[in-house]
C-alpha positions as CSV (number, residue, x, y, z in Angstrom):
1,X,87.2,72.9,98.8
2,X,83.6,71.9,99.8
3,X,84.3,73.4,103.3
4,X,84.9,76.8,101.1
5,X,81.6,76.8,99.5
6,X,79.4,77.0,102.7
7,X,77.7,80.5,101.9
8,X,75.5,82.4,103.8
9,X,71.7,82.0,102.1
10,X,69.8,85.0,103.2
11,X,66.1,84.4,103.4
12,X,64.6,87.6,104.3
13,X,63.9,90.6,101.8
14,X,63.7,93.2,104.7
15,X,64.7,96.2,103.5
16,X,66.4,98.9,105.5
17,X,65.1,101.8,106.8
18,X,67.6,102.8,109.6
19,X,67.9,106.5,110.3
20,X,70.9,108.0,110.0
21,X,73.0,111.5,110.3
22,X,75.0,112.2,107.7
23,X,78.0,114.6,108.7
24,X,77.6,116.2,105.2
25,X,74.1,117.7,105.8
26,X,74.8,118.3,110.0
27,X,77.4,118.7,112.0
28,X,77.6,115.7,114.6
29,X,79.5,116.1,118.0
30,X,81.2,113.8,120.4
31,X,81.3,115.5,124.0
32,X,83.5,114.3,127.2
33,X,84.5,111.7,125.1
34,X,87.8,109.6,125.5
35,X,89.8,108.9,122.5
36,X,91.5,105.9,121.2
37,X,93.1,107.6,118.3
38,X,95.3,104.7,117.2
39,X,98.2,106.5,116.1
40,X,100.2,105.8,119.2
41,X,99.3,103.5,122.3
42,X,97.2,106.5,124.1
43,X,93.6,107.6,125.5
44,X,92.9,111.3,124.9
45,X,90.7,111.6,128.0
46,X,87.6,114.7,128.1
47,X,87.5,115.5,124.5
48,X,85.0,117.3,122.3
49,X,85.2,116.0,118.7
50,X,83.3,117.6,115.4
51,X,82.8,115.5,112.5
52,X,81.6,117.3,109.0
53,X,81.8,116.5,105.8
54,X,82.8,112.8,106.5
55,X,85.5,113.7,108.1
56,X,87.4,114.8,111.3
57,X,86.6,118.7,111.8
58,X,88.3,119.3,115.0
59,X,89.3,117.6,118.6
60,X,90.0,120.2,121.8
61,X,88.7,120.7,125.1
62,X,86.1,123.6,124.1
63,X,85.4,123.9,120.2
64,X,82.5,125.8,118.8
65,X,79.6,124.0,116.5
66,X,76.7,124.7,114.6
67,X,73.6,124.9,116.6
68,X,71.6,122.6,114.4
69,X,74.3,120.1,115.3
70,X,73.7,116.4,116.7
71,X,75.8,116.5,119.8
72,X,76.5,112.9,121.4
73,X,77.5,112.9,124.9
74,X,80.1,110.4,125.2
75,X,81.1,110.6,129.3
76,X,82.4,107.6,130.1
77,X,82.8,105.9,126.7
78,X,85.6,105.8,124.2
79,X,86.0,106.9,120.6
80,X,88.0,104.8,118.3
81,X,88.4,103.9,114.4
82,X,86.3,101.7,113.0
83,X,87.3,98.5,111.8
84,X,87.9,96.4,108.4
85,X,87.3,92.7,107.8
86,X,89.9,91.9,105.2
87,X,88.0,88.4,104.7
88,X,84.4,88.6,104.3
89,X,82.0,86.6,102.3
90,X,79.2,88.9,100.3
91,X,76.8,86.2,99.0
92,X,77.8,85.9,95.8
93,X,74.7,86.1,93.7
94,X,72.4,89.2,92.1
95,X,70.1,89.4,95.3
96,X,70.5,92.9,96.5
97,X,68.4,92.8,99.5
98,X,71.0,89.8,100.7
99,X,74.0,91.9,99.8
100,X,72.5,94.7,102.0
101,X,71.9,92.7,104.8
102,X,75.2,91.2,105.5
103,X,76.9,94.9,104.7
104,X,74.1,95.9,107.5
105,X,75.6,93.7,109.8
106,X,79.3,94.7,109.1
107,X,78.5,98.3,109.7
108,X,76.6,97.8,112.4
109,X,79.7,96.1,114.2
110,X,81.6,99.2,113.6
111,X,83.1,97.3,110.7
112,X,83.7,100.4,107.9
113,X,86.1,98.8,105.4
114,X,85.6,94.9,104.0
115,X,87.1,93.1,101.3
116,X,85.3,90.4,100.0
117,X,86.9,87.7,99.2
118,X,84.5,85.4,96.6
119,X,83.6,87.9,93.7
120,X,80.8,88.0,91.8
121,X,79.7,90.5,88.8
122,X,77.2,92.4,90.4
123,X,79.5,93.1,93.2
124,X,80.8,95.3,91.0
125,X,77.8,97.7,90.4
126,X,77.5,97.2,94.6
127,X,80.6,98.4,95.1
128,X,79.5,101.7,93.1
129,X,76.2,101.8,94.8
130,X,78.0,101.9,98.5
131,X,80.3,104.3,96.9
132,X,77.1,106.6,96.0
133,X,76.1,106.1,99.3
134,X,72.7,104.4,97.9
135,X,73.7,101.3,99.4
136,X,74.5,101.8,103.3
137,X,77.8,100.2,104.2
138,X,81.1,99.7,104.8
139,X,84.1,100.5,102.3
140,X,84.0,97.6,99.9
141,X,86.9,96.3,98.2
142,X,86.1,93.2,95.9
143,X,87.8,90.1,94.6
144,X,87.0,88.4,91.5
145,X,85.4,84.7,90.7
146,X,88.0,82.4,92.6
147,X,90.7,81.1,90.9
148,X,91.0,77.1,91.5
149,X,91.5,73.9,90.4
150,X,88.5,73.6,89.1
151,X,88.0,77.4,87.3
152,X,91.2,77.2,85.9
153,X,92.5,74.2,84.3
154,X,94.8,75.5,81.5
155,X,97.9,78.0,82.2
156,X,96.5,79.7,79.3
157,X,93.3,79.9,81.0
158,X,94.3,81.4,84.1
159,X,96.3,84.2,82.3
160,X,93.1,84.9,80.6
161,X,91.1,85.3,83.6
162,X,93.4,87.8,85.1
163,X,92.9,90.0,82.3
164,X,89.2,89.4,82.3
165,X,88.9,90.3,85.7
166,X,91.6,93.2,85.5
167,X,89.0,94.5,82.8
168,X,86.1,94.2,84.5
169,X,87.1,96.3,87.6
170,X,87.8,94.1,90.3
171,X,90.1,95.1,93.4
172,X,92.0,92.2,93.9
173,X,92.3,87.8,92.8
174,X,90.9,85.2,94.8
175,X,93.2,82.2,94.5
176,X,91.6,79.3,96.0
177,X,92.9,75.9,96.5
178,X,93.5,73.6,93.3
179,X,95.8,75.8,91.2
180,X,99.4,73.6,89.7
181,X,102.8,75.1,89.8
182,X,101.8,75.7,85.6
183,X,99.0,77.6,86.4
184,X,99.4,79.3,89.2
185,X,102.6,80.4,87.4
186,X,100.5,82.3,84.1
187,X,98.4,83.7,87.1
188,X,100.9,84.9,89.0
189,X,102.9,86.7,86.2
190,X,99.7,88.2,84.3
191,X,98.9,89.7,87.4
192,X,102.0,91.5,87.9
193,X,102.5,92.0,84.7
194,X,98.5,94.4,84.2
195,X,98.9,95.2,87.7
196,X,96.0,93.4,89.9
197,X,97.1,92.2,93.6
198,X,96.1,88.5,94.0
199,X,95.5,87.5,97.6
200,X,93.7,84.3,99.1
201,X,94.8,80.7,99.8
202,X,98.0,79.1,98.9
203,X,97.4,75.9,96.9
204,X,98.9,72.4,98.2
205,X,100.7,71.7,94.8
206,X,102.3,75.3,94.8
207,X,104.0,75.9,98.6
208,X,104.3,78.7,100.4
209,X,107.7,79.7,99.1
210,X,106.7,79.5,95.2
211,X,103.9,82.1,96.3
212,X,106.3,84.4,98.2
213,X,108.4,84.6,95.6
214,X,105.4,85.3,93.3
215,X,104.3,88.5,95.7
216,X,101.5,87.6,97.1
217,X,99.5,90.9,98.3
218,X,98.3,88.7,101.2
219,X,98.0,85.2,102.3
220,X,95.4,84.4,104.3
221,X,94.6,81.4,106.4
222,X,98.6,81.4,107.2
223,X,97.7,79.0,104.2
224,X,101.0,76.8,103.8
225,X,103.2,78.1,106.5
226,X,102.5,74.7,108.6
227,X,103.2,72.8,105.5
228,X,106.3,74.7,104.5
229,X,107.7,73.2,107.7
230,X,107.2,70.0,107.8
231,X,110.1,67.7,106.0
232,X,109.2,65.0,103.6
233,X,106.0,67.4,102.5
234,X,106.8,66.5,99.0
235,X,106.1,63.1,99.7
236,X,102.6,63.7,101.0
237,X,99.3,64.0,99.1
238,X,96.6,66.7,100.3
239,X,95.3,64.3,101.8
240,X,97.6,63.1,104.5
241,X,98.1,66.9,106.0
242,X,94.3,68.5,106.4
243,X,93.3,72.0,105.8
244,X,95.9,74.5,106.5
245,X,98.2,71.0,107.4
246,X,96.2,70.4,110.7
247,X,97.7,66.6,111.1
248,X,101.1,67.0,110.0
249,X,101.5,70.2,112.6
250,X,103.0,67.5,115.0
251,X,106.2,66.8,112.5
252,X,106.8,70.8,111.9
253,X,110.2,72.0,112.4
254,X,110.0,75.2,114.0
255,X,113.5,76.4,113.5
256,X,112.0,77.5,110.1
257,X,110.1,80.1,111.9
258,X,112.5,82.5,111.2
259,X,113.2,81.8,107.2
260,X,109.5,82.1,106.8
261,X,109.1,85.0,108.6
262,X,112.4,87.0,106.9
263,X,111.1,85.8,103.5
264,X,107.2,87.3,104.0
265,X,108.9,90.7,105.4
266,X,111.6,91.2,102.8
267,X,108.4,90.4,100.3
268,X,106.3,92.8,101.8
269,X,103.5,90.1,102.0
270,X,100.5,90.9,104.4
271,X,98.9,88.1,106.8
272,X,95.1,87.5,107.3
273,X,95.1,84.9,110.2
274,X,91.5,84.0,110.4
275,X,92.5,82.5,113.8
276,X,88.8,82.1,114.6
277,X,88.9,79.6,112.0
278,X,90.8,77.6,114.2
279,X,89.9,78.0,117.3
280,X,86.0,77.0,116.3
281,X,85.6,75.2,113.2
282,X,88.9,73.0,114.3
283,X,89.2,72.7,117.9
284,X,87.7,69.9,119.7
285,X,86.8,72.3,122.7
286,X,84.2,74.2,120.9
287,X,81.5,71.3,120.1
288,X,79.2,72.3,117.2
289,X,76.4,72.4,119.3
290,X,78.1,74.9,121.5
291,X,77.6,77.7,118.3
292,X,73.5,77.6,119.4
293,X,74.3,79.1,122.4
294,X,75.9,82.0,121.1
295,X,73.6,85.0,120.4
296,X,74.8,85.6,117.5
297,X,74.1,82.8,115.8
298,X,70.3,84.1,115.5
299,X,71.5,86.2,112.8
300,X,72.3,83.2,110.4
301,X,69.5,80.7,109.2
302,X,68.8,77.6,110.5
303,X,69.9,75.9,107.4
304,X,73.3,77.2,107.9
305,X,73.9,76.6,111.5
306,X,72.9,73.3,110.7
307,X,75.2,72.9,107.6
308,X,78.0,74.3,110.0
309,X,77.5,71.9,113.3
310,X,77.5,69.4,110.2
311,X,80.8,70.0,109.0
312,X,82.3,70.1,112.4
313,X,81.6,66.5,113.2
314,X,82.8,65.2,109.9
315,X,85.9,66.8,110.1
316,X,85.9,65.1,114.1
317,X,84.7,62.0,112.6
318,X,88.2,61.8,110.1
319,X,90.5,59.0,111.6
320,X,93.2,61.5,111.1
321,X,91.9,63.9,113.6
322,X,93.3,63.5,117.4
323,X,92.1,66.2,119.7
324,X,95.9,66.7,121.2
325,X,97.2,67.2,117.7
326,X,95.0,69.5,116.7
327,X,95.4,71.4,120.2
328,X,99.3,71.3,119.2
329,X,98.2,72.8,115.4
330,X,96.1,75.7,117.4
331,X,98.8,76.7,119.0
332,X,101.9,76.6,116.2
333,X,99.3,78.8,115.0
334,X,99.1,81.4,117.5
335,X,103.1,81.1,117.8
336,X,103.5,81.7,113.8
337,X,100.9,84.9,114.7
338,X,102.8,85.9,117.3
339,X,106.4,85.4,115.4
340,X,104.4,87.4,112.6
341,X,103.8,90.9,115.0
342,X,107.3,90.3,116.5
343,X,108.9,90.4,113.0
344,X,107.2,93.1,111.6
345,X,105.5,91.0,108.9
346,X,102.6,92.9,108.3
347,X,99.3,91.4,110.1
348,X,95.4,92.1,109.1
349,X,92.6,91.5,111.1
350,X,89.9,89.2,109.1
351,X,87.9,86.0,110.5
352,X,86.3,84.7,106.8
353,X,82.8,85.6,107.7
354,X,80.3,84.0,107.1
355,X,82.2,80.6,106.8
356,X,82.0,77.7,109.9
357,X,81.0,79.7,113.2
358,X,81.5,82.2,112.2
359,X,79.3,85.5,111.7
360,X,79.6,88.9,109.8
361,X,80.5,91.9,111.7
362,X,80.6,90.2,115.5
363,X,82.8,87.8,114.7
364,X,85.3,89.9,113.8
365,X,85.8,91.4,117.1
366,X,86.4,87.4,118.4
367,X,89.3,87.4,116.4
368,X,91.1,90.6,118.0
369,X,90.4,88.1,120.9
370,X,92.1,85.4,119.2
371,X,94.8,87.8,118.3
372,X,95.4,88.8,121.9
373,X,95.4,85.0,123.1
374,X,98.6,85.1,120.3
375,X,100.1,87.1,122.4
376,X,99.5,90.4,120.9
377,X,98.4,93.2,123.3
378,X,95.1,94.7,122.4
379,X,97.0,97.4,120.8
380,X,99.0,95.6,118.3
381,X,95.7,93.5,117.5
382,X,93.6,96.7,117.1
383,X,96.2,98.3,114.7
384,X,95.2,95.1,112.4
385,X,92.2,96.2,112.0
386,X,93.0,100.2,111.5
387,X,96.7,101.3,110.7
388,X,97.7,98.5,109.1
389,X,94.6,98.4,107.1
390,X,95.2,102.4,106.1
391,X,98.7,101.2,105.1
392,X,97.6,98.3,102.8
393,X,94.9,99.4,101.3
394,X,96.5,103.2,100.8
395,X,94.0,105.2,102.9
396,X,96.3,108.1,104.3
397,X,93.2,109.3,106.4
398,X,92.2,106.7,107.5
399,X,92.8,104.2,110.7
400,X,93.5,106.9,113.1
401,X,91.3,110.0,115.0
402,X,93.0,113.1,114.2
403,X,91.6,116.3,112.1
404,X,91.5,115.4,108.5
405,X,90.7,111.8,109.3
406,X,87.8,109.7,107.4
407,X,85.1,109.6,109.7
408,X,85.1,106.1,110.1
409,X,84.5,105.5,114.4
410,X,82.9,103.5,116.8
411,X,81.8,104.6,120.2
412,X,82.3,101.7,122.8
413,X,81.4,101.6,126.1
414,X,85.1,100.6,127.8
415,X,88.5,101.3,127.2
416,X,89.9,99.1,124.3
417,X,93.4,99.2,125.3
418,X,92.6,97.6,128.7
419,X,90.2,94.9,127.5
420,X,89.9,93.9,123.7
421,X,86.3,92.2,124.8
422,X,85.5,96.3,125.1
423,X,85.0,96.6,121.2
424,X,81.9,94.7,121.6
425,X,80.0,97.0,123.9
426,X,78.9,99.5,121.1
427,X,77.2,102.8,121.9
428,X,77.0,103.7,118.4
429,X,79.3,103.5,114.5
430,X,80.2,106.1,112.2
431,X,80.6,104.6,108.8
432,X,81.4,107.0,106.4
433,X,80.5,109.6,108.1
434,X,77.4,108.2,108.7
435,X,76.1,108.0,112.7
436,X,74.2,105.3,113.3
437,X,73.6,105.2,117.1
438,X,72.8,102.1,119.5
439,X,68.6,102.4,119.5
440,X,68.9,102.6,115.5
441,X,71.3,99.5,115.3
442,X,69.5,97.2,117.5
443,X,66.7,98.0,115.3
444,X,67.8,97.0,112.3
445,X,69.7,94.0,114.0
446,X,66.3,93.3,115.5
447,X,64.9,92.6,111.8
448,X,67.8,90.6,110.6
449,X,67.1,87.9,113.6
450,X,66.6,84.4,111.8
């Protein structure tokens, strides 16, 4: 679980002062725009588009608009929904200047719904101030204080904790790794019975078909599906199989595929892959030392980078790890991913950021990367992070562009469809009706550099 503790310290007190247009005061425009509008796999090409009142006024050829309004000329770029990170980290602590700094860096990635997945009380009263609108941010759906082995050590306990938390407001249960069949039992049950989703990791001592059958809202990590294939697993300790059973991958059977993947569908149980997980933290073809290179790494501290390139070479230095097995685990991975979109087992895009290589906002557009290297087409990976959010988290007007819609967009400079990489080039994010363009974000990224 140590692995699972490596938070994001935010040193700077900057405090924000970005500029932007809310719709509900002026009108905003998009002109000669394209449109990715995400509600079928086509680009509405030469399009005007009014937003007002947070939402999706109108979209035609030739529309009239206020003259005060703030038209964007988007020739040549492409309009599409903006994004969620179903699991993100919000430092989970009473700083407020940290909290708005990581939500910065989610919006300003085009990033306009997260759910946080380690709770903490005042993300509570955060949650109501990004609601307000006195925070600037994304959407923010919260998770309680995890759920572990070492929070919970009582079924009593753990039944008492639901109702805590069910009290206090939260959105959803972290479960973290830890939890017994006895206690992840009273958990489970209390949950359904007040009526609080739990969602998270899938603990070693509990299996993957215990927590389908216990409903799940969503399992991230694909937390026990390697495990839930390999035979003899009730032999083995913890300790034998790895994190996420990385060196028992070799031994799985894959004719269990399709057992696994009938049982999440007929559950209704969502899937966070956090594939960047893997293909970073895990692989032995991304060295530590690699993550300096990356410019985005100059929005984390030094301290963490270095706590990060750490971990990497202890979990390389473990006499279990072999670089071909682990190559073999990355890619029963991708195949469960894949088996996941082709089964119509519901998929959501999140990357656990800021965990191991990992950072807020950008790094959620490498995992649509990592989706498409699954073998999803940049569609299917791009309705993880809008329709099927909508659908999950019961947004009707959200996750597509059409009139009515939540103004939730992000202006790129590249069709999406084409090249997933094209989510990266942003011209500009509307988060919650709020425009924030390109000068005005590389501003306030500008301050956040470490």
């Amino acid at each position: 679980m140590k692995h699972f503790a490596l938070f994001l310290v935010f040193l700077s007190t900057w405090a924000f002062g970005q500029q932007t247009v809310d719709s509900r005061q002026r009108e905003v425009v998009f002109t000669s725009v394209s449109i990715v509008p995400m509600d079928t796999e086509n680009v509405l090409e030469n399009q005007m588009v009014i937003i007002k009142d947070g939402k999706v006024s109108a979209i035609g050829k030739k529309l009239k608009y206020g003259k005060d309004a703030l038209v964007v000329e988007g020739k040549g770029k492409y309009l599409m929904p903006g994004l969620a990170e179903m699991h993100a980290h919000v430092p989970p602590n009473d700083n407020l200047e940290a909290h708005k700094e990581v939500l910065f860096l989610f919006a300003a990635n085009g990033i306009t719904n997260i759910r946080g997945m380690l709770g903490h009380p005042s993300h509570i009263s955060l949650r109501a101030k990004v609601n307000s609108g006195e925070v600037f941010g994304p959407r923010f759906y919260t998770t309680g204080p995890s759920f572990n082995g070492l929070s919970v050590k009582t079924a009593e306990r753990g039944a008492e904790m639901v109702r805590e938390q069910k009290a206090a407001g939260y959105d959803f249960l972290k479960l973290h790794p830890g939890l017994t069949k006895e206690t992840f039992g009273a958990i489970a049950s209390t949950a359904n019975e007040v009526g609080i989703p739990f969602a998270g990791h899938v603990s070693f001592g509990v299996g993957v078909w215990r927590a389908i059958d216990a409903g799940y809202s969503s399992i991230d990590h694909l937390d026990g599906f390697v495990e839930a294939m390999v035979p003899g697993i009730e032999g083995m300790v913890e300790q034998q199989t790895g994190l996420f059973g990385m060196f028992v991958a070799d031994q799985a059977d894959e004719t269990v595929i399709p057992k696994l993947m009938q049982a999440l569908k007929a559950k209704n149980i969502w899937v966070v892959p956090t594939q960047s997980l893997a293909d970073r933290w895990f692989a032995a073809n991304y060295p530590g030392e690699e993550f300096l290179k990356d410019p985005d790494s100059k929005y984390m501290n030094k301290q963490t980078v270095i706590q990060w390139i750490e971990s990497k070479k202890n979990l390389m230095a473990n006499p279990q790890y072999e670089a071909a097995k682990i190559e073999n685990f990355i890619r029963l991975r991708r195949k469960l991913i894949y088996e996941c979109q082709k089964n119509g087992v519901g998929l959501l895009l999140g990357c656990d950021a800021p965990q191991v290589f990992n950072v807020p906002g950008f790094s959620t557009h490498n995992e649509l990367k990592y989706l498409v290297d699954a073998g999803l087409t940049p569609y299917q990976a791009l309705r993880t992070g809008t329709v099927n959010v909508a659908s999950y988290l019961n947004l009707p007007d959200a996750g597509t562009i059409r009139p009515g819609a939540l103004a939730d967009l992000i202006l790129v400079d590249g069709n999406p469809l084409t090249d997933i990489t094209n989510t990266k080039k942003i011209s500009g994010v509307m988060v919650r009706g709020q425009w924030l363009s390109k000068s005005e974000i590389e501003a306030g990224l500008k301050k956040l550099e470490k």
